[in-house]
N, C-alpha and C positions, 0 to 999 in steps of 0.2 A: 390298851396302854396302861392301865390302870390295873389291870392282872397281873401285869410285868413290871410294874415298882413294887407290888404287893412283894412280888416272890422274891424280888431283890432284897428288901427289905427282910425279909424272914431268914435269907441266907448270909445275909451279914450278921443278925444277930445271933444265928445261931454257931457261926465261927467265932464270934470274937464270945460268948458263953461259955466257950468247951477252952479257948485260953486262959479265960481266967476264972474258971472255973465255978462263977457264979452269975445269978441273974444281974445285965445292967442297969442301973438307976436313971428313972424315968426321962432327965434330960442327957445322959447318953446315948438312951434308946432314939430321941427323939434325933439327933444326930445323926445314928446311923439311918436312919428313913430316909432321913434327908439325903445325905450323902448317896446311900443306894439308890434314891429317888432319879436323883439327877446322872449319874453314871458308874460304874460298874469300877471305877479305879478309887472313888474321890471314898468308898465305905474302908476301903484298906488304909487310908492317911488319919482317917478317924479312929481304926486300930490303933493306930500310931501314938495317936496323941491320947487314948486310954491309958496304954502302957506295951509291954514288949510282946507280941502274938506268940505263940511257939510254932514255928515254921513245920514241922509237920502235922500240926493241926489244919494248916493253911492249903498243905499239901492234900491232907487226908482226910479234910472236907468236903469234898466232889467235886474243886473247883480245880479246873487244868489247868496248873501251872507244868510249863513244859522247861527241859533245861535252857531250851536256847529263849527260852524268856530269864534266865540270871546273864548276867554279864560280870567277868570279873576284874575285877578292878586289875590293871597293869600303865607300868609306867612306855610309854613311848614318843612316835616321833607325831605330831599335830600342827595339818594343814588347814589354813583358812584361807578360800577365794571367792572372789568375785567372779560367776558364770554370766555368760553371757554372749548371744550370736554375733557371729562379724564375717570381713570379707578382706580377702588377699588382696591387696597391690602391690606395686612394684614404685618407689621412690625412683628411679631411674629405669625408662624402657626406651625403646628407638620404636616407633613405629615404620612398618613397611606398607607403602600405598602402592595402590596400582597404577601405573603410568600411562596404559593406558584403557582404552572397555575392551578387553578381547578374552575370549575362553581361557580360561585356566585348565592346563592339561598335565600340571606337573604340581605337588604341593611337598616341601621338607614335612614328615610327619611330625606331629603334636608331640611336646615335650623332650624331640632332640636339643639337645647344647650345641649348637650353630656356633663354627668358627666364622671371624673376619674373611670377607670373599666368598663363604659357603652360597652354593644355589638356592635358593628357597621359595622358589617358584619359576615357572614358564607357562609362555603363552602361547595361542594358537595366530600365527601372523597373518595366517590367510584372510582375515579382514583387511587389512590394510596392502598386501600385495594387490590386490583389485583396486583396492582406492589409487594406488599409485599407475598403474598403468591407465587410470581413469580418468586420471591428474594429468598426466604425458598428453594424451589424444588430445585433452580441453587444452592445455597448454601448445600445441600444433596448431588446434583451430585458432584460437585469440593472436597466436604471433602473426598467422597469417591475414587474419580482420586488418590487427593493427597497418599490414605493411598497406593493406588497399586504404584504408582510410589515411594514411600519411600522402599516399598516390592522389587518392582523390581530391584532399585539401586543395594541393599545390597546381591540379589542372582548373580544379574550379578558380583560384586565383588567377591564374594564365586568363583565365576567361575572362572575368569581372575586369581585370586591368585593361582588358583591348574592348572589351565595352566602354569604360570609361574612356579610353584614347579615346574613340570613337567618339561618344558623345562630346568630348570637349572638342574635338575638330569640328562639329555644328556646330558649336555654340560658339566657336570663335570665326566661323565661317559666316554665321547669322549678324552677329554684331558689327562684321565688316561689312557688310551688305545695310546694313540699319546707320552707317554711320557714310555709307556711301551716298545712300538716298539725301542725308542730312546736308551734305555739304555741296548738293549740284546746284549750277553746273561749274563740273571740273573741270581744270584747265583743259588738261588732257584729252579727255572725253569731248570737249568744245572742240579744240584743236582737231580730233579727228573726225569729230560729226562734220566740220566745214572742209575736210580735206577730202570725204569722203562724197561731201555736193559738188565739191571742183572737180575730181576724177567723172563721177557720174555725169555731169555735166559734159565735161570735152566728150565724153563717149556718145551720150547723146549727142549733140553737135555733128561728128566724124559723121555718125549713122544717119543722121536727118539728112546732111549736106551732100550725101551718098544716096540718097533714096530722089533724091531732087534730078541728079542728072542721067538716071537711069533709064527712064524713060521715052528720052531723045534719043541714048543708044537702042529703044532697044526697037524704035522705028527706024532707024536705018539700019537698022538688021546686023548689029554688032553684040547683041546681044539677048538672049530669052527672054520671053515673058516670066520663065520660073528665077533668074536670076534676078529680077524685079522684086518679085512679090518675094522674095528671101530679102532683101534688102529691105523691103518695107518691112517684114516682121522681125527684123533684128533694130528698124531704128524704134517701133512701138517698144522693145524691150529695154530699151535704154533709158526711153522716157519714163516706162515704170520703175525704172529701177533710181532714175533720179529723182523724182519726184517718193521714191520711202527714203532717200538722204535727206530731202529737204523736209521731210518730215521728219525724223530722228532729230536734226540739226534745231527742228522747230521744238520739240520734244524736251532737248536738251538744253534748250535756254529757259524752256521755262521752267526747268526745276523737279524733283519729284512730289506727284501728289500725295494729300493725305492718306488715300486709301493702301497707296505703296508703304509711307512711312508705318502703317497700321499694320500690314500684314505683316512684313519685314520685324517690325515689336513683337508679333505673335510666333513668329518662327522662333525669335531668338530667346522668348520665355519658354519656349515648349524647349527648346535645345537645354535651357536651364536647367530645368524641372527632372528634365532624363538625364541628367550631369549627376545631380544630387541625388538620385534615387539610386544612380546606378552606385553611387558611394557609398550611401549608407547602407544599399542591401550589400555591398560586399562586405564589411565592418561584419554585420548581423551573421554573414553568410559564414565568413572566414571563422569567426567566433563558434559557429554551429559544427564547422567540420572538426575545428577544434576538441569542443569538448567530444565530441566523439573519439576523437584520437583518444583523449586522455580517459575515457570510459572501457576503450581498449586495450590502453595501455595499465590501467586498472584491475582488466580479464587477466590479461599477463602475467600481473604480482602475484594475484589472486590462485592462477592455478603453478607459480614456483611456490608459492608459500604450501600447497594443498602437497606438492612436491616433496618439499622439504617436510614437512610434518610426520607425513606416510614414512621417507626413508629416514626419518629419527625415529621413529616406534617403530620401524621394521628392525634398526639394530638394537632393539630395546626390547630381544625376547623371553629375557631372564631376568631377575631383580636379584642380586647378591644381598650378604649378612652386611652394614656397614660397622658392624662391631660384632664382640660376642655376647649370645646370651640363649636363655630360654626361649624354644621357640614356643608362641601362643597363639594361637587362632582367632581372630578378630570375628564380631557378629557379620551374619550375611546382610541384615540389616534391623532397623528400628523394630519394624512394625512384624517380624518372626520371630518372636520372640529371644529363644536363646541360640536358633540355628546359629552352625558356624556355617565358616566358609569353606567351602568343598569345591571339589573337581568338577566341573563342567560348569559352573558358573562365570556371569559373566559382569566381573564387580565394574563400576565407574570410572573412568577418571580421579584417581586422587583419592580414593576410596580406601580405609586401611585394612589389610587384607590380614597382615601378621601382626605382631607386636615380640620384641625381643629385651626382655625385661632382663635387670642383673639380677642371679638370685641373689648374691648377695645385697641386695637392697629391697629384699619382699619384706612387707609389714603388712600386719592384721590391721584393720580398724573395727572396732565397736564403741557402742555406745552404754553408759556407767549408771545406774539410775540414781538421782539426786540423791537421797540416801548413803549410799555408797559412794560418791566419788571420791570424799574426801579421808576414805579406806586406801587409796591409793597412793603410793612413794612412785616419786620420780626415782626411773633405776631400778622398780622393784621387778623382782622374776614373775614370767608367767608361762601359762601351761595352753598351749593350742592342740584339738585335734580335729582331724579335718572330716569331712562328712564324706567325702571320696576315699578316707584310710581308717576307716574306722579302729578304733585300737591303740592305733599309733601315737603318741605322746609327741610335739615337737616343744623344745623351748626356746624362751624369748625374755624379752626385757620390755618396762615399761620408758622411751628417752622422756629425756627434757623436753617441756614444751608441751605439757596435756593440759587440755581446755576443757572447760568445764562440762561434762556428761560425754564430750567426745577425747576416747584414750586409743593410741596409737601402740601399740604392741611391735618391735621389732623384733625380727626370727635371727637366733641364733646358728640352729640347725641349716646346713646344706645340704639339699636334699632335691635330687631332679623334683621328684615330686609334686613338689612347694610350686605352685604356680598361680598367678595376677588370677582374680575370678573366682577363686573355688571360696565357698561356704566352708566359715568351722565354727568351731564351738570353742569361747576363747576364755581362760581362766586365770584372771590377776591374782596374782597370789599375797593377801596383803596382810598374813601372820603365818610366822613358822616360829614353830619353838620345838627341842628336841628332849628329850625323857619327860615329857609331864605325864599325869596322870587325866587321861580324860573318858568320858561314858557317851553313851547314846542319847542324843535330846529325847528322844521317848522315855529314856530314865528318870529325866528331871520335873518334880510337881512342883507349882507355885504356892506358897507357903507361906501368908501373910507379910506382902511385898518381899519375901526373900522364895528361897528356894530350898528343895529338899530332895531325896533319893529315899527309895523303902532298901535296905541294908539286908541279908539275912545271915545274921551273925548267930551263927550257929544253929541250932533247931529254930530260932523264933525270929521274926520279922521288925526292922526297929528306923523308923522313919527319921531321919538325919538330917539338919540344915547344913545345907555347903555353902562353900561361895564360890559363883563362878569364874569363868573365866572369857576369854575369846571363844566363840566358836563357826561354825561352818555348816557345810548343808546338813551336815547328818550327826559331828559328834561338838561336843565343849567341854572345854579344860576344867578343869577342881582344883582352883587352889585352894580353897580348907574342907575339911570334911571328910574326907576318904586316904585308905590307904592303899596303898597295890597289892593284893593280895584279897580284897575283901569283893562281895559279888554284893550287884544289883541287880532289881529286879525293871526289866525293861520292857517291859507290857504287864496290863492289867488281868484279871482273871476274866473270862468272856462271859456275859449275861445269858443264862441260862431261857429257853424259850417257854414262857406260858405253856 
């Protein structure tokens, strides 16, 4: 490192020597070290400020200055922008969703201008052709569930009702019987128990007073011994049969007993007890066939709605343009990155498949760095070029309405092209001015807080304070300083290698 200032050093002194022609004095010398020390341009500004080098000394010292290291001054047209990345949208697009999940087997290709009504997509319906005849079959079984359980309801009512008849004809058969025991003896009942010892009685009588004179006949031979003994076993039957009246009739006065009135209570609470059971299970019962009905008649809705679904996406095999515009391809999803959506895929419900953006409403957004923002006019022109058109120049305007570090660029250019999504590279243009004079920033040295340019006016070399102006990536304006006609030098000479 130190072999390589040396020889800098020795080659600045010995150019700027042969200028002017004598040896430099000690704090000049000590200058140009310095200068050479630290870089290979800063020994020529130190010419400078000696006095005027003579430019083919500078030449004809070994150090390559080449032409296209002069520039020559000329007046013209001077851009300055603001670079920076950004990304296309569309202020106004229509997205198009899939209506329903089924294969895609038709797509309008990428970047057609899609009229109002145009087709821009079809699907494959055979998913839901099967769902629908799948739908019909469930919908035959469930109508017919329904009609048996409407059937069944109404026998099992049939039923519970003539149960219940029934048990209430007990229970009102029990309580007549319990209220019978309660109030004997009845007239009625009295009246015929005693009419029924009278009859049995005369019968008795008839038969005794018959069995009495038989026996005279039947020694004088007017009659059998068997027509005797039938006589006597008809008046024995009289007598038993009078004697259960007289006992009924005894029966019936005294009333019925406790153990009568007991059971007679026991009949008529069990008749009860199956009254109410049979009630409330029918309640429960009826309520059970019920909700069945309505669980089937549930199946029913259930498979016209699966019905009607299938045959709405089945005439739903195409999705038209609902306006015009740009057609754009929407992600297949989140998580693949930039895939699109393509043929044989099988997007969601509701999923956006297209997007049909106006071009006339595409605009860049980028972002401005603090620095810069306030470089920026509402209105002003800018320069996009897209990373898919390399080359290609579109222009644009900055509108109203830019927010601080985020600037909105709208496209003036119509251009299929231009479409939502694509990468550019986006250039606010925030000075234009036309005839000045401007050089290369590698022309311009710093120069005791101003600025300077090395000039070669004519054979020799002569360091200049300008003043600047606006400038850009690569050049800035002169407003004092320079004429157009006169040449800079826009690189240093190259440090020679140890």
């Amino acid at each position: 490192m130190t072999r390589l200032k040396g020889a800098a050093t020795i080659r600045a002194r010995s150019v700027i020597d042969k200028g002017i022609g004598q040896r430099l004095p000690p704090l000049a010398e000590q200058l140009v070290g310095r200068a050479a020390a630290v870089h290979p341009r800063q020994w020529a500004m130190i010419a400078g400020i000696l006095g005027l080098v003579p430019l083919s000394l500078w030449l004809g010292s070994g150090e390559q200055v080449k032409l296209e290291d002069l520039f020559e001054v000329r007046r013209g047209d001077f851009v300055a922008k603001i670079t920076e990345p950004g990304e296309l949208r569309a202020l106004d697009s229509a997205t198009i969703s899939a209506a329903k999940d089924l294969t895609i087997i038709y797509l309008i290709p990428e970047g057609t201008f899609a009229k109002r009504g145009d087709v821009l997509a079809r699907f494959d319906p055979g998913k839901y052709e099967t769902q629908l005849e799948e739908a019909a079959a469930a919908l035959d079984v469930s109508e017919a569930d329904l009609r048996k359980a409407e059937t069944d309801v109404e026998a099992q009512r049939h039923r519970l009702q003539a149960d219940i008849a029934r048990f209430e004809a007990e229970a009102r058969f029990a309580q007549l019987d319990l209220d019978d025991l309660k109030r004997r003896p009845l007239p009625n009942e009295l009246a015929q128990a005693k009419m029924e010892v009278r009859r049995t009685q005369a019968a008795f009588d008839y038969a005794e007073a018959k069995r009495k004179v038989l026996p005279a006949l039947v020694e004088k031979g007017f009659i059998t011994r068997d027509t005797l003994e039938d006589a006597e076993l008809r008046a024995l039957e009289a007598k038993t049969v009078l004697q259960a009246a007289q006992f009924n009739l005894q029966k019936v006065m005294a009333g019925a007993t406790p153990e009568e009135l007991e059971r007679a209570q026991i009949r008529l609470e069990q008749a009860r007890f199956a009254l109410d059971k049979a009630k409330s299970g029918m309640a429960s019962q009826i309520e059970s066939y019920k909700a069945n009905i309505e669980r089937e008649r549930a199946n029913v809705e259930r498979a016209k709605k699966l019905i009607q679904t299938a045959e709405t996406k089945l005439k739903v095999k195409e999705v038209t343009a609902p306006k015009d515009g740009l057609v754009v391809y929407a992600k297949a999803s989140e998580n693949k990155g930039n895939e699109k959506i393509q043929l044989g895929m099988i997007p969601y419900e509701g999923q956006p498949i297209l997007y049909l953006p106006d071009p006339s409403t595409i605009v860049a957004d980028t972002e401005v760095n603090e620095v810069d923002i306030g470089k920026v006019q509402v209105g002003g022109p800018a320069e996009l070029e897209l990373d898919s058109f390399p080359g290609k120049v579109f222009h644009g305007t900055t509108p109203s309405g830019v927010k601080v570090f985020d600037v909105t660029v709208k496209i003036d250019d119509n251009d299929q092209r231009i479409r939502p999504g694509l990468s550019a590279t986006v250039g606010i243009i925030v000075e234009r001015r036309d005839n000045v004079i401007s050089v290369p920033l590698s022309a311009v040295l710093a120069r005791d807080g101003g600025q300077a340019v090395l000039v070669g006016n004519g054979s020799r070399i002569e360091e200049r304070k300008v003043v600047l102006g606006p400038s850009n990536e690569d050049r800035v304006i002169v407003e004092e300083g320079l004429r157009e006609g006169e040449r800079v030098i826009v690189s240093p000479p190259p440090a020679e290698d140890a």
